[in-house]
C-alpha positions, -999 to 999 in steps of 0.1 A, spaced: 54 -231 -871 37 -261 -850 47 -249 -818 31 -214 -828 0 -234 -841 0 -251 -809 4 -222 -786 -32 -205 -812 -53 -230 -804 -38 -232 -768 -48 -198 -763 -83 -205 -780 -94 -238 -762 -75 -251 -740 -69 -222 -718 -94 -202 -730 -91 -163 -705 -135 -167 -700 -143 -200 -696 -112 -217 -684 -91 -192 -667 -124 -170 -655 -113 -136 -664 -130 -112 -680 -163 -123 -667 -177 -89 -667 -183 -83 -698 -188 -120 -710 -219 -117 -686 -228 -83 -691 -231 -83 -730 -240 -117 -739 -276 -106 -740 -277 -103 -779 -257 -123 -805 -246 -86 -825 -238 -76 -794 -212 -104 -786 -196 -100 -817 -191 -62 -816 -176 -69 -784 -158 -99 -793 -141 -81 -822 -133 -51 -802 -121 -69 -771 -93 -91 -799 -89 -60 -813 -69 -44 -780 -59 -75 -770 -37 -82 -804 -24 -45 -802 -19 -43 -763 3 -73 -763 22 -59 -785 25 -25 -771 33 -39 -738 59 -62 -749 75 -37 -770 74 -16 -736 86 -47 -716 116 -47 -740 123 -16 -747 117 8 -717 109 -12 -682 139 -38 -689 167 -12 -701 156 11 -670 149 -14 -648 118 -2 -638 98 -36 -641 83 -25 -609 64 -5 -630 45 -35 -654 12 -33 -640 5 9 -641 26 12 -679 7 -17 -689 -27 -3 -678 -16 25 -694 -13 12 -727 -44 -9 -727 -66 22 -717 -50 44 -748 -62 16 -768 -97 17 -757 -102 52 -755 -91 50 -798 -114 19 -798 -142 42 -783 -137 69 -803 -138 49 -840 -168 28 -827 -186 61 -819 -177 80 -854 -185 50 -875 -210 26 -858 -233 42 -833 -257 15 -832 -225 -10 -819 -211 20 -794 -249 24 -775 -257 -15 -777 -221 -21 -754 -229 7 -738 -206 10 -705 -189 -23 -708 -167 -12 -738 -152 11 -716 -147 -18 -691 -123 -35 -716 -98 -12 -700 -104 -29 -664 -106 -65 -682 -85 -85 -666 -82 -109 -693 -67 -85 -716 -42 -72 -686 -34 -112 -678 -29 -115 -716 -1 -85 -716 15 -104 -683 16 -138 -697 32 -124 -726 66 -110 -711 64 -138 -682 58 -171 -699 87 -192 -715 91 -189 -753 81 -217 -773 102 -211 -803 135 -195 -790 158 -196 -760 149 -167 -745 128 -162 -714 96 -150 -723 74 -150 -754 94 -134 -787 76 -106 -807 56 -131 -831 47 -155 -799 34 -127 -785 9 -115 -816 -4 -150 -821 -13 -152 -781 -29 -120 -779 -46 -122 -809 -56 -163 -803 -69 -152 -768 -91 -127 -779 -103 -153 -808 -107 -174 -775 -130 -146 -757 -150 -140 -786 -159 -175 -795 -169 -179 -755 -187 -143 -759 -205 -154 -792 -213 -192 -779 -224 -180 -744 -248 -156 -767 -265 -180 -785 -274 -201 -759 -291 -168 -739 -311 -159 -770 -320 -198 -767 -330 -196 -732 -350 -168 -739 -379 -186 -757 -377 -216 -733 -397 -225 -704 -374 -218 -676 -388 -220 -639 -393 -190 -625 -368 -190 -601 -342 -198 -625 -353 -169 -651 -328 -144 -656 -289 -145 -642 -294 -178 -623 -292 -196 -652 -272 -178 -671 -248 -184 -646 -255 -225 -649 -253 -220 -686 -219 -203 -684 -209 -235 -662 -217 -259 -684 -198 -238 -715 -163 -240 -690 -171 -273 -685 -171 -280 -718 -142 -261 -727 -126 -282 -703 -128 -313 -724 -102 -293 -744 -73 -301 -716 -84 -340 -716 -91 -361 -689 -60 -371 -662 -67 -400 -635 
């Protein structure tokens, strides 16, 4: 139980995908604008990341070792990951319009996040904390997926509330807009750093 513990708020802070690892930038930029925003796509984004990881490990396991076709990791796990977004899609779109037109063309993008697909890789090719096996076991693999995408939404939600911020502040003008978002989002990593300690 530590050493799963450990690997959650690994997942969360100390590698966070966004801020420390720097993928899934697209939409961390791109729908940070608004706070309800960066929720409903903080929620949605650990939503497929919890059940992709699964899926793909359970495909890992199952179907690409057994055949060995592991070749084939990167197109079956795309795969997966974009069946999951297209069911994401279609329940935000039957139940909260307002949330499916505010992400507008980035919830789609979830399927071309890279943090989600690096999430479904580090799953089948990191060493397992809890057993002898070589990669991540079943329940390793549900606390990392779903602790990175508790990781990617506190980012999203944090990186939000410091735009709404901005946008009652005196900026200089040639700083207004993405320039310092883009500083913002720097200092936030570099922040998150502090998570990893310091080595000299």
């Amino acid at each position: 139980m530590p050493a799963l513990i450990g690997l959650a708020l690994t997942s969360i802070f100390v590698q966070n995908f966004v801020l420390v690892k720097f993928l899934g930038i697209c939409p961390f930029l791109g729908v940070s604008k608004k706070l309800d925003t960066a929720i409903g796509m903080g929620m949605a984004v650990t939503f497929v990341m919890t059940l992709a990881s699964i899926m793909t490990w359970l495909c890992q396991k199952f179907i690409l070792v057994p055949l060995n076709i592991e070749y084939m990791q990167t197109i079956a796990f795309i795969v997966i990951i974009a069946a999951l977004v297209q069911f994401v899609e279609m329940f935000l779109q039957k139940s909260i319009p307002s949330l499916y037109s505010s992400l507008g063309i980035y919830l789609p993008l979830i399927t071309t996040n890279c943090a989600v697909l690096g999430v479904a890789l580090l799953n089948v090719n990191s060493a397992s904390v809890i057993s002898s096996e070589g990669s991540y076991t079943l329940i390793e693999t549900i606390v990392n997926g779903f602790s990175a995408g508790i990781g990617f939404m506190i980012a999203i939600v944090l990186f939000a509330g410091v735009r709404e911020r901005l946008e009652s502040s005196d900026i200089p003008k040639a700083l207004q807009g993405m320039p310092i978002a883009l500083i913002s989002a720097s200092l936030l990593a570099m922040a998150f750093l502090g998570f990893a300690g310091m080595s000299f």
